[in-house]
N, C-alpha and C positions, 0 to 999 in steps of 0.2 A: 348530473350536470357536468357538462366539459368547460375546461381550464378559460376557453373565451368567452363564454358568458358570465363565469365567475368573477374574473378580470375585465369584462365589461361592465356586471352591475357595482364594482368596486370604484369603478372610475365616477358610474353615476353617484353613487353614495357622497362619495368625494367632495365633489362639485354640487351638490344637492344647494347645502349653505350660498354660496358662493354666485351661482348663475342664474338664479331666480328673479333677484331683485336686479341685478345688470339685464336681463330682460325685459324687466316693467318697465325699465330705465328708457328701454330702447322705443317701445310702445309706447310709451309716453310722449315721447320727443317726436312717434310721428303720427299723434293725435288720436290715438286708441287708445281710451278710457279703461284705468286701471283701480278708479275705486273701490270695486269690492275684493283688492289683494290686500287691504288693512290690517296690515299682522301678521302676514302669511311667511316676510322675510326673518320679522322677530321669533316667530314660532320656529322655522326653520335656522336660526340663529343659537335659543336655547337649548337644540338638540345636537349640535355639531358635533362636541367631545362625546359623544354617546355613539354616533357616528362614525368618526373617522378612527374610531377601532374595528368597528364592523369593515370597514374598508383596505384596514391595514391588514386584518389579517385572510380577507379575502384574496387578497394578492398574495399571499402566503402560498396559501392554497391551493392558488392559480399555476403560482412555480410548482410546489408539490405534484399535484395531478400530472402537471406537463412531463415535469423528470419521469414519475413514474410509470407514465404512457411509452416513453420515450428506452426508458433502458428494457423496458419488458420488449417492445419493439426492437431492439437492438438483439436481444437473447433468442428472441421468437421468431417467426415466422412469419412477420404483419407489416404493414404497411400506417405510418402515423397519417393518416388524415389531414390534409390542409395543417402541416409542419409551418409554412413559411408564414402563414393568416394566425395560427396558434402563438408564436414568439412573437410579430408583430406586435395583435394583442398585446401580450404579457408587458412588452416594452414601452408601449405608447399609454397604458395605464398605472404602471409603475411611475413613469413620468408624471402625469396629470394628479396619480394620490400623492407624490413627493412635492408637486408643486401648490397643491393646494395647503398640504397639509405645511409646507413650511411660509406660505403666503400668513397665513393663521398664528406661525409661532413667532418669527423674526422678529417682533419687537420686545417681545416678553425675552427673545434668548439674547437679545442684542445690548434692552435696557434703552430702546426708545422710546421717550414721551414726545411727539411732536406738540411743539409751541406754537399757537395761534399769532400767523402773520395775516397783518393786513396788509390789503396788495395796494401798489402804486396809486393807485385811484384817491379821489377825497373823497372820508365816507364822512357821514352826518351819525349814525347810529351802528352801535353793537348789541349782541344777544347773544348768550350762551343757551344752548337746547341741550335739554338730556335724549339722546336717542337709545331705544332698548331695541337689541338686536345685531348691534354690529358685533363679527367676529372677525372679518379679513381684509384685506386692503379694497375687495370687488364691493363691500358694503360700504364702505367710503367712498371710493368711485361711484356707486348709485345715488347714495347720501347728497354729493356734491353736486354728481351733475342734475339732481332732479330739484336742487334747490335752483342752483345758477339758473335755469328752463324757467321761472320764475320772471326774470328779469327785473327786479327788483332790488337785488344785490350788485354790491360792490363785487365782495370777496369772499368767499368760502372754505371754512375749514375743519374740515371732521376728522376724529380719533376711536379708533373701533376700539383701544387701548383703553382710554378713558371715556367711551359710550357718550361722550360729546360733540357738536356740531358748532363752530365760532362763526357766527354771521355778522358779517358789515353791508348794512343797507343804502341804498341809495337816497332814502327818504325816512320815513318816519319808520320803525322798526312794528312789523304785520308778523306778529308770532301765529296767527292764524294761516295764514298764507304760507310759512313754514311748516309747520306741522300738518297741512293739506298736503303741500308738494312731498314732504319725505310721506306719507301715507300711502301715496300714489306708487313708490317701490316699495312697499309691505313696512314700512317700519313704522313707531310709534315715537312722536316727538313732543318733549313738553319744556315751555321753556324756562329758563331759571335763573335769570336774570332779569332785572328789571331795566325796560328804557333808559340808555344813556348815550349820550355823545362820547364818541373816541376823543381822548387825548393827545 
């Protein structure tokens, strides 16, 4: 196996976590039934750090082989093969594993806990849900936008840090109707708080 397939399935590894449920996200929003993905993002959530070692050091690898190709080429008498589509590669998934993989750490290296704001709207009801499966900011963004698709909500606020979702409703608080809509991008939501009026 050559250095850009290596550094391409690295990239996919990568992004495995991450791009799944922003895609039910999207298929949802334009009316393509995503029910039987129930768990598919938590699953893929639980396995991340198992993961993005396999990816780290595929790009290792990726560099390896290329140098190697590259100075034997240089000593030898050969010609390197689509040089300019091989570095590309190398570069454009060195990017996407550094960016996923630091999408995933930032808060833990930084010592963020985002605090649940409600937004300018008056709400009538709040709800904290426990969500299983969030690990990066793209599961937050699926989290949020496939509640807000709902229309039922004020304001929404998920934490893949503390695997919480802070909901303010527009009416009477439907943990049902939340735990359906984050279903809908693979996740699994339970809620955990009881009915109350924001203060």
């Amino acid at each position: 196996m050559d250095a850009k397939k290596i550094s391409f399935l690295s990239m996919i590894a990568a992004s495995s976590c991450c791009l799944p449920p922003l895609i039910l996200l999207g298929l949802t929003l334009i009316g393509v039934t995503t029910t039987g993905f129930a768990g598919v993002s938590s699953t893929l959530g639980s396995l991340k750090w198992y993961i993005f070692p396999f990816a780290i050091v595929g790009i290792g690898l990726s560099y390896w082989l290329y140098f190697r190709e590259k100075k034997k080429c240089t000593t030898g008498a050969c010609k390197m093969v689509n040089e300019k589509l091989t570095k590309f590669m190398l570069l454009f998934s060195t990017i996407v594993v550094t960016g996923f993989f630091s999408w995933s750490v930032y808060p833990y290296v930084l010592g963020i806990t985002p605090l649940p704001e409600q937004s300018d709207k008056i709400s009538t009801n709040f709800a904290v849900f426990d969500v299983k499966g969030m690990t990066c900011g793209g599961c937050e963004i699926a989290v949020d936008g496939a509640i807000n698709a709902t229309g039922m909500v004020d304001s929404v606020n998920s934490s893949f840090t503390e695997s919480k979702a802070y909901v303010w409703f527009k009416g009477e608080v439907n943990s049902k109707l939340i735990t359906d809509a984050v279903a809908l991008v693979g996740y699994k939501a339970a809620a955990v708080t009881p009915n109350r009026g924001t203060e």
